[in-house]
C-alpha positions as CSV (number, residue, x, y, z in Angstrom):
1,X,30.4,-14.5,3.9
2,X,28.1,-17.0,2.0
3,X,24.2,-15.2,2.7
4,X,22.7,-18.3,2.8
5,X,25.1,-20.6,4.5
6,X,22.4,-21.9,7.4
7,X,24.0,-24.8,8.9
8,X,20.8,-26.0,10.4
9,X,20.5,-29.5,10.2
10,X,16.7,-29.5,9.0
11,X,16.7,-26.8,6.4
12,X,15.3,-27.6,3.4
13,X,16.8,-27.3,-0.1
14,X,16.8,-23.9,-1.3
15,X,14.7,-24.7,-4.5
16,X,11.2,-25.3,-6.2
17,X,12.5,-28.0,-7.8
18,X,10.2,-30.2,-5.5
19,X,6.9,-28.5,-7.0
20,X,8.5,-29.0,-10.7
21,X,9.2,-32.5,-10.2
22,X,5.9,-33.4,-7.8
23,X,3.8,-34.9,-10.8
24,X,0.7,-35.1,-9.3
25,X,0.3,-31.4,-9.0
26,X,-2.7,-30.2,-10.8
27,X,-3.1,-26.2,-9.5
28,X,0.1,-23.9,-8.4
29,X,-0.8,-20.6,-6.8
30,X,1.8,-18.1,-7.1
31,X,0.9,-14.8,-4.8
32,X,2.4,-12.3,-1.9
33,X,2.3,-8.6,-1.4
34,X,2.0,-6.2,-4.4
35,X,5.1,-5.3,-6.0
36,X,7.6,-8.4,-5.0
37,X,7.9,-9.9,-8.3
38,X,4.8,-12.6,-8.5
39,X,4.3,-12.3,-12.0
40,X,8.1,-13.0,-12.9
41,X,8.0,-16.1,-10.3
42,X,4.9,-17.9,-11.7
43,X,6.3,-17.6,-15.3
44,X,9.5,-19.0,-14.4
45,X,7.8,-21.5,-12.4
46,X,5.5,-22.4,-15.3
47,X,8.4,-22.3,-18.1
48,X,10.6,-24.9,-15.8
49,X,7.1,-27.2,-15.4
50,X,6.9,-27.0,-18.8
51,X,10.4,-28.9,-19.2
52,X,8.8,-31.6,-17.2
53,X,4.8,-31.9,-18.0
54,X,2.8,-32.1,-21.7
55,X,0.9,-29.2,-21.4
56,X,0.8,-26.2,-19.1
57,X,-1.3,-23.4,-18.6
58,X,-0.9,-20.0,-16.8
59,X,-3.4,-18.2,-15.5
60,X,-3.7,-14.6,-14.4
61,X,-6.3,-13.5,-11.6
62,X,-4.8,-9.7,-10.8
63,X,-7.2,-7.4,-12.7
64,X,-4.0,-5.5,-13.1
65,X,-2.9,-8.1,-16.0
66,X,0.9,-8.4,-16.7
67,X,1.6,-11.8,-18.0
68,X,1.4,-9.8,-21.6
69,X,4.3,-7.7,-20.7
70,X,6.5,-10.3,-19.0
71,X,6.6,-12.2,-22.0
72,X,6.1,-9.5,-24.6
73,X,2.9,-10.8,-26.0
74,X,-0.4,-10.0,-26.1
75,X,-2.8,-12.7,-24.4
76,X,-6.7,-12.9,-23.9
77,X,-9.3,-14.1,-22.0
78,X,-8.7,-17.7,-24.0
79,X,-5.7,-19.7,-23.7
80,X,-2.7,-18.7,-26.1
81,X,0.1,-20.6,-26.7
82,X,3.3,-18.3,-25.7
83,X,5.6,-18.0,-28.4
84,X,8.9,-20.0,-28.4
85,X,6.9,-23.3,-26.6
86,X,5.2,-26.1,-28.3
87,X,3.9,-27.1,-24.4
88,X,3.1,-23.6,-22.6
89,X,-0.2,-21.4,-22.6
90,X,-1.4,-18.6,-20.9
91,X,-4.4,-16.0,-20.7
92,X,-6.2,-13.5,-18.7
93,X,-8.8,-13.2,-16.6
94,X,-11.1,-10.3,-17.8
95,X,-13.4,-10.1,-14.9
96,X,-15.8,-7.8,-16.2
97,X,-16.8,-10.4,-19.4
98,X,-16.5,-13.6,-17.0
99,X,-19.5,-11.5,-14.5
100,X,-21.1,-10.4,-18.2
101,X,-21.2,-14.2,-18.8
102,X,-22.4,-15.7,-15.2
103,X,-25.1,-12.5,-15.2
104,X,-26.2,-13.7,-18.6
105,X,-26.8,-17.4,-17.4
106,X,-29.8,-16.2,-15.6
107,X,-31.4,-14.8,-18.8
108,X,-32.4,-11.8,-20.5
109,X,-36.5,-11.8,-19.6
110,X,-38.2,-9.8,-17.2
111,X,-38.3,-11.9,-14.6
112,X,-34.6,-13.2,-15.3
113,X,-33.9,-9.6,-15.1
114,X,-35.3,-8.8,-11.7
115,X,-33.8,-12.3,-10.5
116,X,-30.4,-11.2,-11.5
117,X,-30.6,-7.9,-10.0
118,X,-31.4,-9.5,-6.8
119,X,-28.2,-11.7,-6.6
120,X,-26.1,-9.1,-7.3
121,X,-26.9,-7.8,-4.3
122,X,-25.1,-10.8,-1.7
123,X,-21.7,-8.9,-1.8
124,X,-18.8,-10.5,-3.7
125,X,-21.5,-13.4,-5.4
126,X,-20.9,-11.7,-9.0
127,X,-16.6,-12.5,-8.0
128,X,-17.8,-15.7,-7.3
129,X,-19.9,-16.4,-9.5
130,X,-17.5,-15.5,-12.7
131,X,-14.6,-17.4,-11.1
132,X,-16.6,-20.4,-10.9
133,X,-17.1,-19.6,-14.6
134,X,-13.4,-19.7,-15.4
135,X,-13.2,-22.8,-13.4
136,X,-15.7,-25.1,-15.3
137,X,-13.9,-23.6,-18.5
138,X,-10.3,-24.8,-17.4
139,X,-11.2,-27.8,-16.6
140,X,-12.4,-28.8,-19.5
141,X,-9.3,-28.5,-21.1
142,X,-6.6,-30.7,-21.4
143,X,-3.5,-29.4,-19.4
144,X,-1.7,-31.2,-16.8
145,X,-1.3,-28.2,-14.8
146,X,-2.3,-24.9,-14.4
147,X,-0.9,-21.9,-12.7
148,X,-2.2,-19.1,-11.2
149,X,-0.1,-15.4,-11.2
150,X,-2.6,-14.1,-8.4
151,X,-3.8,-10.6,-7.5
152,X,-2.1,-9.4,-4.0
153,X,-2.6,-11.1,-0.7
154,X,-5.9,-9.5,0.1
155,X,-7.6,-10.4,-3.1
156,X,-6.1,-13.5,-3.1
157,X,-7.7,-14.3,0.0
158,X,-11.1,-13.5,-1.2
159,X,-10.8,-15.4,-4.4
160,X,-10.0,-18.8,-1.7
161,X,-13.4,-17.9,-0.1
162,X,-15.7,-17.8,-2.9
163,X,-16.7,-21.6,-2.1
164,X,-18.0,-20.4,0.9
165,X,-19.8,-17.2,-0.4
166,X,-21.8,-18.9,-3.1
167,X,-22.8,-21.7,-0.5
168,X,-24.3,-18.6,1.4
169,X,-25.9,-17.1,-1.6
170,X,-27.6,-19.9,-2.4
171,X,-28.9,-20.0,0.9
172,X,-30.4,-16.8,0.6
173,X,-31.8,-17.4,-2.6
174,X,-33.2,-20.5,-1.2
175,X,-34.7,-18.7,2.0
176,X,-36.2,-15.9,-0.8
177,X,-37.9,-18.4,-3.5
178,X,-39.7,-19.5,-0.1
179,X,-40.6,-16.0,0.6
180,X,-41.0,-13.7,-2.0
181,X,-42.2,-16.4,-4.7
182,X,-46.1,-15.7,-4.4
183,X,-45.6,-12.4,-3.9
184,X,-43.7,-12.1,-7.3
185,X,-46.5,-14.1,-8.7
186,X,-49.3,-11.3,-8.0
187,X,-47.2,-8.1,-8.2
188,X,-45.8,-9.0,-11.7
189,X,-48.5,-8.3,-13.9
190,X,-49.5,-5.1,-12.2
191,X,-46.1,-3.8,-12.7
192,X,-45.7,-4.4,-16.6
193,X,-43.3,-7.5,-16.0
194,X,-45.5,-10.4,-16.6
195,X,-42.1,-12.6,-17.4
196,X,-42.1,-12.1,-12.5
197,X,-45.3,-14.5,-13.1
198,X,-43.3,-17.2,-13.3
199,X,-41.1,-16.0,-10.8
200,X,-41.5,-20.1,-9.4
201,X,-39.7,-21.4,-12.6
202,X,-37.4,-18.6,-13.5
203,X,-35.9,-18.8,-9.6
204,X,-36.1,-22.5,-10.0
205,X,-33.9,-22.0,-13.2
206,X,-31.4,-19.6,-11.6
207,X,-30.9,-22.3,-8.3
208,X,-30.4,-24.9,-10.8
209,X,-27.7,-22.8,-12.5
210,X,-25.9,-21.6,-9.4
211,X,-25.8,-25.4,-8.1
212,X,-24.2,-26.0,-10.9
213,X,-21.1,-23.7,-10.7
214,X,-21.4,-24.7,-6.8
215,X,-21.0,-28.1,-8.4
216,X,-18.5,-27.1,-10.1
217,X,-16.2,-24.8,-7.0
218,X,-17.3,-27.7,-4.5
219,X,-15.4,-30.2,-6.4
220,X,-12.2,-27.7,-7.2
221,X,-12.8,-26.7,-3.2
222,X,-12.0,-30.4,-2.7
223,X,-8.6,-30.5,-5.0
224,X,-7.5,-27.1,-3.6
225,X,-7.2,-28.6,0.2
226,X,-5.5,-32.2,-1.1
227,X,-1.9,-31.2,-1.2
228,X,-0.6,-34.1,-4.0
229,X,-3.0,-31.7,-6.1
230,X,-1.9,-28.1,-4.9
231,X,0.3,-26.4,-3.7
232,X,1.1,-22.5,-3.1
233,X,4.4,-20.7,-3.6
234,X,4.6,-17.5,-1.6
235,X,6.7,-14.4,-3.1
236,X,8.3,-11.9,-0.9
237,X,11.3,-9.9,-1.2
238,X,14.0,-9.0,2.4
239,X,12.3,-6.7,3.5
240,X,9.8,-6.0,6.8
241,X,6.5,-5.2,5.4
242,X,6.6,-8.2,3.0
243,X,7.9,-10.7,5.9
244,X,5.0,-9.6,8.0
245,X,2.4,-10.3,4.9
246,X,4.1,-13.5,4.5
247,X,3.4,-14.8,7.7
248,X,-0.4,-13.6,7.5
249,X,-0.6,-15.3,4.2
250,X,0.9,-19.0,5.6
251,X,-1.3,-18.4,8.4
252,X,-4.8,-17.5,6.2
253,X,-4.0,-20.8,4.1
254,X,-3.5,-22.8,7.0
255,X,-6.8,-21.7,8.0
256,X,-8.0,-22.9,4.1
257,X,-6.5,-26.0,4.6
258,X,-4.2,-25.3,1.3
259,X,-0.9,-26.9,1.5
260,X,2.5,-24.5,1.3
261,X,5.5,-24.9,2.0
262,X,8.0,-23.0,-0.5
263,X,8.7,-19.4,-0.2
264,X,10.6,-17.3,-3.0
265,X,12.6,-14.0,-1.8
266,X,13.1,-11.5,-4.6
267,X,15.5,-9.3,-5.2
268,X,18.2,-10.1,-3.1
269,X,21.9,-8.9,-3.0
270,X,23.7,-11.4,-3.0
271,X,26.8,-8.9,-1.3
272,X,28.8,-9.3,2.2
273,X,27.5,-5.9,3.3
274,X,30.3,-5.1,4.5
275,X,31.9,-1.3,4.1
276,X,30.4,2.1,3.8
277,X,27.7,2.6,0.8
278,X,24.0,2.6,0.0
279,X,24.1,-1.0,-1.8
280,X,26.3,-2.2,1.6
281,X,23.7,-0.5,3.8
282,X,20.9,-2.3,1.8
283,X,22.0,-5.9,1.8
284,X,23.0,-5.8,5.5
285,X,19.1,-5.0,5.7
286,X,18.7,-7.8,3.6
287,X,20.8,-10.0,5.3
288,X,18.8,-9.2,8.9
289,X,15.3,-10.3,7.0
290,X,16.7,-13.1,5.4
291,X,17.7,-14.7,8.9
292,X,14.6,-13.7,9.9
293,X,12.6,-15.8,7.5
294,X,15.3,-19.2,7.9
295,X,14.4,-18.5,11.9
296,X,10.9,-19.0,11.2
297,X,10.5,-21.1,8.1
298,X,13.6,-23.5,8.2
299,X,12.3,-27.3,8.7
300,X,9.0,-26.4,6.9
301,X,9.7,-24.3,4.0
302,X,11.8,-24.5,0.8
303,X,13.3,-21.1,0.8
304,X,14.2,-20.0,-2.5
305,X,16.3,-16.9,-2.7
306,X,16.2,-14.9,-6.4
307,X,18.8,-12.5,-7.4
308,X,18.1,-8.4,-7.8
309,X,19.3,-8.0,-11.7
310,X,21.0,-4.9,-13.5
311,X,18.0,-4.9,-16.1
312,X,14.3,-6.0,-16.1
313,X,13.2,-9.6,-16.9
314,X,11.1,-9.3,-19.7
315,X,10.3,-11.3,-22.3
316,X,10.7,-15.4,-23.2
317,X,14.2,-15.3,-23.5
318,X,15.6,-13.5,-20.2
319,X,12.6,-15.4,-18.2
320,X,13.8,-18.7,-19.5
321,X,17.6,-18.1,-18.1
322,X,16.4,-16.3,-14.8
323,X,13.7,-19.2,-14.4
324,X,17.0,-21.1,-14.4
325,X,17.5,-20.0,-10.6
326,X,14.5,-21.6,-9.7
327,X,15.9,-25.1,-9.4
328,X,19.4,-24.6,-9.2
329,X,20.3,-21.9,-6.3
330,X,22.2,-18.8,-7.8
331,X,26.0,-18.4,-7.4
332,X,27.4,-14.7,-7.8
333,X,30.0,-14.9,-10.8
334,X,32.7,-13.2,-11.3
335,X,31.8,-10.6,-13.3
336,X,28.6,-10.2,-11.1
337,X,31.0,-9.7,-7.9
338,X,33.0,-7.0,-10.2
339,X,30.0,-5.2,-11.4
340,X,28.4,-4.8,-7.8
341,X,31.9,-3.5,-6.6
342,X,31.9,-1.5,-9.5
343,X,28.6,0.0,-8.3
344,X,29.8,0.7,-4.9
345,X,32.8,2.3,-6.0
346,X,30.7,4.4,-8.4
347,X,28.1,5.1,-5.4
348,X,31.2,6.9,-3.3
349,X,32.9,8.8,-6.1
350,X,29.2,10.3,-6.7
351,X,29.2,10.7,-2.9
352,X,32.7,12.7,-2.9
353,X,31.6,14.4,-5.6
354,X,28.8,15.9,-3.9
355,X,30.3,16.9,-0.9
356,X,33.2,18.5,-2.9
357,X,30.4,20.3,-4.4
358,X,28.7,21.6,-1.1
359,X,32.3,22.5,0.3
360,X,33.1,24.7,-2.5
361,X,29.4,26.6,-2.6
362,X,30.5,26.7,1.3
363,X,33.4,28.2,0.9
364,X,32.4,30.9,-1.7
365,X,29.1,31.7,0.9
366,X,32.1,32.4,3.4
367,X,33.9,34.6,0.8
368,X,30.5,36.7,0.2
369,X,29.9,37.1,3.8
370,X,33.7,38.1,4.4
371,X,33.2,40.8,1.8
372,X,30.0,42.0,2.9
373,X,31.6,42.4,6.4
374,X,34.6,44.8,5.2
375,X,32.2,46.8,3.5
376,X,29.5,47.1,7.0
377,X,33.5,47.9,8.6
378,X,33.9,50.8,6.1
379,X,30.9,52.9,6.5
């Protein structure tokens, strides 16, 4: 039985070679559910773009960084060319210095002081704020696309509304220069910080500043919803939980106007399912999600299924042969087929070997209690 033998006239093929080969593209998000393999798709995604573009750049937004250990090298905050490519870079976000940075903007003074104080307190604005900091930074560089290993779904999200937020925050920094600005004026000498005098031209300052990065998200806002420009590739693996997050996600960037249509499903046993056994037992799971996902998604979605491997893909080398599987669908050889029957096989003898086990710590419990019966018989 061929797993992915959909005869449906309208399906899609079963690749991201489209993304690779769409040359407009300038931003690729790459995000799903924690744990299905997002950091492994966007660096295979981003080493097969960097077959077809002059320079590309990977990005990691997940606090919990792991670009470094996919490809066994250590990357920063700047871009770093991986090792092994003349055309492929990649760093990582450190939030913490990015918010250091857009907190700095407004100045070290009093007044700045007291100022910046008072916009970290519109929730998520300091997010925002040093996001739109990384994004007047990229594009001032020179790459012809860039692509982002995301944080899972939910942060994801949140990074997509930052446009928004800072529109709000300036708002409310608008409504308070209005306010609080004459008040600031008279209270800041009589409370030691005469730098609040000028509260007028140091809020002035700080507006100026914020329009600026809004300048700046406003005008990557606008490339984000254009889909010649961007595109987002949604990782899953067969199983319930992440088919459910999937559909939330397609529907939340529908909502953001963000054009998707590929889907990659890691981890997949590419097995009939059929006879007794754990790995049997697992890919007729498998098997039940995948035709779940062609049910909903054929027609719209590329959907891109990725083989679950004997050993981790780490570093430039094993990520350059699985990224391989990305543009050319994956065929079980040979020896694949005969290792995976060799791991069934291995899975019963362990089985029979258990129960032989049990039965014989049965049988001398029976013994035991046999003997301790003749003896009650005795007394």
């Amino acid at each position: 039985m061929d797993l992915f033998d959909f005869e449906e006239s309208d399906a899609l093929d079963a690749t991201l070679r489209n993304v690779v080969e769409q040359d407009t593209l300038k931003w690729v998000f790459v995000g799903g559910k924690g744990g299905v393999g997002k950091t492994t798709t966007s660096c295979s995604l981003a080493i097969q773009m960097a077959k077809e573009r002059k320079n590309v750049l990977i990005i990691s937004t997940d606090p919990a960084h792991n670009l470094s250990d996919a490809f066994r090298q250590k990357f920063s905050s700047k871009p770093v060319l991986v090792e092994g490519f003349a055309n492929l870079s990649a760093m990582e976000i450190d939030a913490t210095s990015m918010e250091a940075e857009a907190s700095a903007a407004f100045g070290d003074e009093e007044g700045g002081g007291f100022l910046r104080e008072l916009t970290s307190s519109i929730p998520g604005i300091d997010e925002a704020m040093s996001f739109a900091e990384v994004m007047k930074q990229v594009q001032t560089m020179e790459y012809d696309v860039i692509i982002f290993d995301t944080a899972p779904t939910g942060h994801t999200l949140r990074l997509l509304q930052f446009p928004s937020l800072l529109e709000k925050g300036l708002g409310k920094l608008g409504g308070l220069k209005g306010k609080m600005g004459g008040v600031m004026n008279a209270l800041g000498p009589l409370l030691g910080m005469p730098g609040m005098g000028d509260s007028e031209g140091a809020m002035d300052e700080m507006t100026g500043k914020l329009d600026e990065m809004k300048s700046v998200i406003e005008k990557v806002n606008a490339q984000f919803q254009n889909p010649a420009l961007t595109t987002f590739v949604c990782v899953c693996i067969p199983e319930f939980l992440s088919l459910y997050e999937t559909e939330r996600l397609v529907q939340e960037l529908s909502g953001f106007g963000i054009d998707s249509h590929n889907i990659v499903i890691n981890q997949v046993l590419f097995v009939d399912g059929e006879g007794p056994g754990l790995l049997s037992a697992r890919a007729r799971m498998q098997q039940k999600y995948i035709a779940q996902f062609h049910e909903l998604y054929d027609g719209d979605f590329h959907l891109c299924a990725m083989p679950l491997l004997s050993e981790e893909i780490r570093g430039a080398d094993n990520l350059v042969r699985f990224s391989a599987n990305l543009v050319t669908p994956f065929e079980v050889s040979e020896a694949q087929k005969a290792e995976w029957s060799e791991m069934g096989t291995d899975e019963l003898k362990l089985r029979c070997a258990i129960l032989q086990r049990e039965a014989q710590e049965s049988k001398e419990r029976a013994e035991v209690l046999e003997k301790e019966v003749e003896r009650l018989k005795l007394r």
